[in-house]
C-alpha positions as CSV (number, residue, x, y, z in Angstrom):
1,X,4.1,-52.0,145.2
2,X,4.3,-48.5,147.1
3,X,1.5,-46.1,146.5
4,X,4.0,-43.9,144.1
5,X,4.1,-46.5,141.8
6,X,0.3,-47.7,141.9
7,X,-0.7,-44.1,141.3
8,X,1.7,-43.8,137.8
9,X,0.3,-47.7,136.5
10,X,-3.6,-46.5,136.7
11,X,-2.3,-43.2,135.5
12,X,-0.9,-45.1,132.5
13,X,-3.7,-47.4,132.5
14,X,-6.0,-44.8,132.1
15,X,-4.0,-42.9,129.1
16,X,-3.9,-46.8,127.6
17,X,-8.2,-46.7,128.1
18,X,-8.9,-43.4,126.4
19,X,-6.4,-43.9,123.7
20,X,-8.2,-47.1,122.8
21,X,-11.7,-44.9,123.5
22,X,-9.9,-42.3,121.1
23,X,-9.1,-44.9,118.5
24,X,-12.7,-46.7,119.0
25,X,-14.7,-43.1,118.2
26,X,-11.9,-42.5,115.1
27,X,-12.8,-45.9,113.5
28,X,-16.6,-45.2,114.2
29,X,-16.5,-42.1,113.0
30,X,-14.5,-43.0,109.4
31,X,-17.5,-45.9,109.3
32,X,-20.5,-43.4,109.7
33,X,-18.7,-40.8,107.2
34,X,-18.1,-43.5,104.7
35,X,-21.4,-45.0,105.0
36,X,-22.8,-41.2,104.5
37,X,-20.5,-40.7,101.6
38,X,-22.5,-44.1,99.9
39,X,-25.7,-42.8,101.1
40,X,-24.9,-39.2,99.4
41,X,-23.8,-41.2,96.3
42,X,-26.9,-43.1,96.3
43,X,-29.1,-40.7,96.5
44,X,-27.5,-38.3,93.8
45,X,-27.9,-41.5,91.9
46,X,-31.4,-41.3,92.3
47,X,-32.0,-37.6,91.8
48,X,-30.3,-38.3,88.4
49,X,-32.6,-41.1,86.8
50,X,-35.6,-39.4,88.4
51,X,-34.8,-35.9,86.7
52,X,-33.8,-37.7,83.8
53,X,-37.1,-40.1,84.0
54,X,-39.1,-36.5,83.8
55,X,-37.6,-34.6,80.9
56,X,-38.6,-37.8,79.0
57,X,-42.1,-37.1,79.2
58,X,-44.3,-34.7,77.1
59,X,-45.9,-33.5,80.2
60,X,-45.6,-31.2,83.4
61,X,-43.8,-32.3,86.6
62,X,-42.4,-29.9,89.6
63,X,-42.1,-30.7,93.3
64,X,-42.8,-28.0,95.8
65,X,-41.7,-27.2,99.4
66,X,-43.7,-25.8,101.9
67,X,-42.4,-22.8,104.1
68,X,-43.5,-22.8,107.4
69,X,-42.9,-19.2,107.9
70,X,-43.7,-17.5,104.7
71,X,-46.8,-20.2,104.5
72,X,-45.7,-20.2,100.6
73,X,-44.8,-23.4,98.5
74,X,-41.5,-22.7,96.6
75,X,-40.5,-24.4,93.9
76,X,-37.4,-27.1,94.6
77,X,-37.8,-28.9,90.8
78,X,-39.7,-28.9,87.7
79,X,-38.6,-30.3,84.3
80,X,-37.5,-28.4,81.5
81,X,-40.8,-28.5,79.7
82,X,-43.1,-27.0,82.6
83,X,-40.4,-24.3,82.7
84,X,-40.7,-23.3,79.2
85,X,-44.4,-23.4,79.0
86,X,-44.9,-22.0,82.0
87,X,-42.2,-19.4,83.1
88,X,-41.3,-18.7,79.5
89,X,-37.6,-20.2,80.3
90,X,-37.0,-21.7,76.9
91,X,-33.1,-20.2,76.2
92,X,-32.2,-21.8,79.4
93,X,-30.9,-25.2,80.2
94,X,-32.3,-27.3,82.8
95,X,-29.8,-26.4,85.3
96,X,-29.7,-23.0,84.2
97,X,-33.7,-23.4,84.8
98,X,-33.2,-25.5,88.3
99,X,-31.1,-22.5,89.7
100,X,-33.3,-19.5,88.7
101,X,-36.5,-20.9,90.4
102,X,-35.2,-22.5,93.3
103,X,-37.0,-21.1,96.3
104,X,-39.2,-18.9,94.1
105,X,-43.0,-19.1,94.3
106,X,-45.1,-19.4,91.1
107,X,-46.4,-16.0,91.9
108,X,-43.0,-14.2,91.9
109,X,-42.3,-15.9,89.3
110,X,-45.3,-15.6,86.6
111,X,-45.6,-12.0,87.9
112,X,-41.8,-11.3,86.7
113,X,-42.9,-13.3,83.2
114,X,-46.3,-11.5,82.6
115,X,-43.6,-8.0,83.3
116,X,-41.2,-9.6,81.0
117,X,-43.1,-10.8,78.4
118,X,-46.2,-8.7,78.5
119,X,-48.4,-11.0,78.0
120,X,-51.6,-12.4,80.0
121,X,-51.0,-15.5,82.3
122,X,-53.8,-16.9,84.6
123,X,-51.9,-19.7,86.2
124,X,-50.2,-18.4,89.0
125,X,-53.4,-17.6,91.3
126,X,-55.0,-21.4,89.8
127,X,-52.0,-23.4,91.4
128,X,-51.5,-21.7,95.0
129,X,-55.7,-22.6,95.1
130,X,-54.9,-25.9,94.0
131,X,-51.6,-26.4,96.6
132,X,-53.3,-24.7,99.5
133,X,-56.7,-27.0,98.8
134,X,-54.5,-30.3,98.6
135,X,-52.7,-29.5,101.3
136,X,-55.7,-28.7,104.0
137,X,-57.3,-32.0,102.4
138,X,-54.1,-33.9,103.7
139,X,-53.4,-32.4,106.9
140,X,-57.4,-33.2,107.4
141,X,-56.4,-36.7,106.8
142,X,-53.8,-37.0,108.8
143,X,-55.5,-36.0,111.9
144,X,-58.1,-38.7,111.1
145,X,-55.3,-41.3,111.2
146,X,-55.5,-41.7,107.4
147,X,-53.0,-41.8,104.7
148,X,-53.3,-38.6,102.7
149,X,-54.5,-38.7,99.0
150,X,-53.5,-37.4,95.7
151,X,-55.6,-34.5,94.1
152,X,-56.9,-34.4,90.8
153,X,-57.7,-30.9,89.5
154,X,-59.0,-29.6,86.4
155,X,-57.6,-26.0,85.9
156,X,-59.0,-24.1,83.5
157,X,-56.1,-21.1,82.3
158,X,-54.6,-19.2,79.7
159,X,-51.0,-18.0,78.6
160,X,-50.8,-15.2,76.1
161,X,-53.3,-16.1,73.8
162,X,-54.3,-19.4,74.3
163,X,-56.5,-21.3,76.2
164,X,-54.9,-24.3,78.5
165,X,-56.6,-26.8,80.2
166,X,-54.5,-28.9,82.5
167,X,-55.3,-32.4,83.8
168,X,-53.4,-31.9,87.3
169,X,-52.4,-34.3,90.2
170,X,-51.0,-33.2,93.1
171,X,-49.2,-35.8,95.8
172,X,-48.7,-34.5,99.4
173,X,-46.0,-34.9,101.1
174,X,-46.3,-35.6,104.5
175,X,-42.9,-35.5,107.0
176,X,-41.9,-39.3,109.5
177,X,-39.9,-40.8,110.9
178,X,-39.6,-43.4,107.8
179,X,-39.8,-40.2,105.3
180,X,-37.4,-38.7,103.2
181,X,-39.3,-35.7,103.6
182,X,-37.5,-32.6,105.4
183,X,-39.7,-31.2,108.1
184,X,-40.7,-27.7,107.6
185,X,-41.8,-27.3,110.8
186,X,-39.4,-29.8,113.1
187,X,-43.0,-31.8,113.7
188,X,-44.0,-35.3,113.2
189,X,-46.5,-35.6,110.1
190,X,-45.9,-32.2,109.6
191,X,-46.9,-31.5,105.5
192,X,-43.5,-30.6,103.7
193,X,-44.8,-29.7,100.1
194,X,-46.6,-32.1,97.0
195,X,-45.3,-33.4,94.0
196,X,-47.5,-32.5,90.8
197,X,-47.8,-34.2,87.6
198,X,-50.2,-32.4,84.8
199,X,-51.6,-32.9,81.3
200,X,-52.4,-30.5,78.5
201,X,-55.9,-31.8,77.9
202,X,-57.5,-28.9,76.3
203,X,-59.0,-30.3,73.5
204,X,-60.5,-33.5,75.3
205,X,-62.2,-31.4,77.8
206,X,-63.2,-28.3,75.6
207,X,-65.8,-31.6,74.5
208,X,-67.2,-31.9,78.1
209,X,-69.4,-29.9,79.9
210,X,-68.2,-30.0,83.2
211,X,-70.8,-27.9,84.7
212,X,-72.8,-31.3,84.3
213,X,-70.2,-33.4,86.1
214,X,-71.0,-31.0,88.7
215,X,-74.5,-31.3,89.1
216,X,-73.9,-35.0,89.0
217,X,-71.9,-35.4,91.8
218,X,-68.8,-36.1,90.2
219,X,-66.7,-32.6,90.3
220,X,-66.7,-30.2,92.7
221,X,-66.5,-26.6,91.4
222,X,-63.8,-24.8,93.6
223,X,-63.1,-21.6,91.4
224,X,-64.6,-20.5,88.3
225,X,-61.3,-21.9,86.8
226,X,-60.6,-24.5,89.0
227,X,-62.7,-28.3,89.5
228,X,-62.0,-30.7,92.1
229,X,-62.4,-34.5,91.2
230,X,-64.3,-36.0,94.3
231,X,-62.3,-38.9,95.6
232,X,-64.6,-41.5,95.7
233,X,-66.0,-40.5,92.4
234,X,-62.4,-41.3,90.9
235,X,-63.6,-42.6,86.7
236,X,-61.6,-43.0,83.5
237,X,-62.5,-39.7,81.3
238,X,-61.4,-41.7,78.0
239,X,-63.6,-44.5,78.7
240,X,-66.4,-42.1,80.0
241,X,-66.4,-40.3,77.0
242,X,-66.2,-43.5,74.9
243,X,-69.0,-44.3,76.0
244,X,-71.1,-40.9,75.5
245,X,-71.3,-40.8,79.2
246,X,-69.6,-37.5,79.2
């Protein structure tokens, strides 16, 4: 075979190779979309019986993000009955709710209902104390090597004329590598928001004098609205009070 000819076959050869290269990266490529397309079903899935799971309940549940940047949490959820208590959204529906506070802090948006409504609203200042408090505590945990705890808060508040006292716990979310969590700030165990689950427990702990618990060792008094239950101190209020120990 004369060099003409050689030179054409491992020309050819070599269109045969990256055609089958070509064809390879097209087959992988229609796998990893597919298997995205699943994973995208999947997880709408989810997001659907979760959000459905909340607007069961008869009590408060949002998930916030953390902004690296702005070093605000915004809100990325919340069910329908948090909105209407809380940002006065009751002629809205869920999605309608979903869209308007997306990306909105509670500040912005309690100031624009105490402007709307007129009316007094303590809660806004309570939960950035609260968020900016849980998340220190995890980020403190995290550098010791530990796993990060949920907060429980009592928050002591009031929305137009009546007085609301919230059982509130508040989950951090901490971003790795086998998270779900978005990382704010492109880090490893960087903190990416909480999740935050609350109670109205107003009459129950209009009975308690909490002031006590604090001298006791029990609460820690971070605001003059706002009380910390001490981790290792974690007790059962209905059995406490049960039992006249509160």
């Amino acid at each position: 075979m004369n060099s003409e000819k050689k030179a054409k076959l491992d020309i050819l050869n070599k269109k045969m190779k990256d055609n089958d290269n070509y064809i390879n990266l097209i087959s992988r490529s229609s796998q990893i979309i597919q298997q995205a397309v699943r994973e995208h079903k999947e997880l709408l899935e989810m997001k659907s019986l979760l959000f459905g799971i909340s607007e069961l309940t008869k009590d408060f549940i949002w998930w916030k993000c953390w902004d690296c940047e702005s070093k605000q949490h915004y809100y990325k959820y919340a069910n329908k009955k948090f909105n209407d208590k809380f940002f006065g959204l009751t002629e809205m529906t869920l999605e309608q709710q979903l869209n308007y506070i997306e990306k909105k802090t509670d500040l912005f948006l309690l100031a624009k209902y105490r402007h709307d409504k007129n009316i007094k609203h303590s809660y806004g200042d309570l939960c950035v104390s609260t968020d900016i408090h849980c998340m220190n505590l995890a980020l403190e945990q995290v550098k010791q090597g530990k796993r990060p705890f949920a907060c429980n808060y009592i928050e002591l508040g009031i929305i137009g004329s009546e007085p609301l006292i919230l059982d509130v716990r508040k989950t951090p979310l901490i971003y790795s590598e086998k998270s779900h969590c978005i990382p704010p700030c492109k880090e490893p165990h960087s903190y990416c928001g909480s999740l935050g689950f609350a109670m109205n427990k107003t009459e129950f702990f209009s009975q308690i004098d909490l002031e006590e618990l604090v001298r006791q060792g029990k609460l820690k008094k971070l605001s003059d609205c706002v009380y910390w239950l001490i981790p290792d101190q974690q007790f059962d209020w209905e059995v406490l009070k049960r039992e006249n120990i509160i």
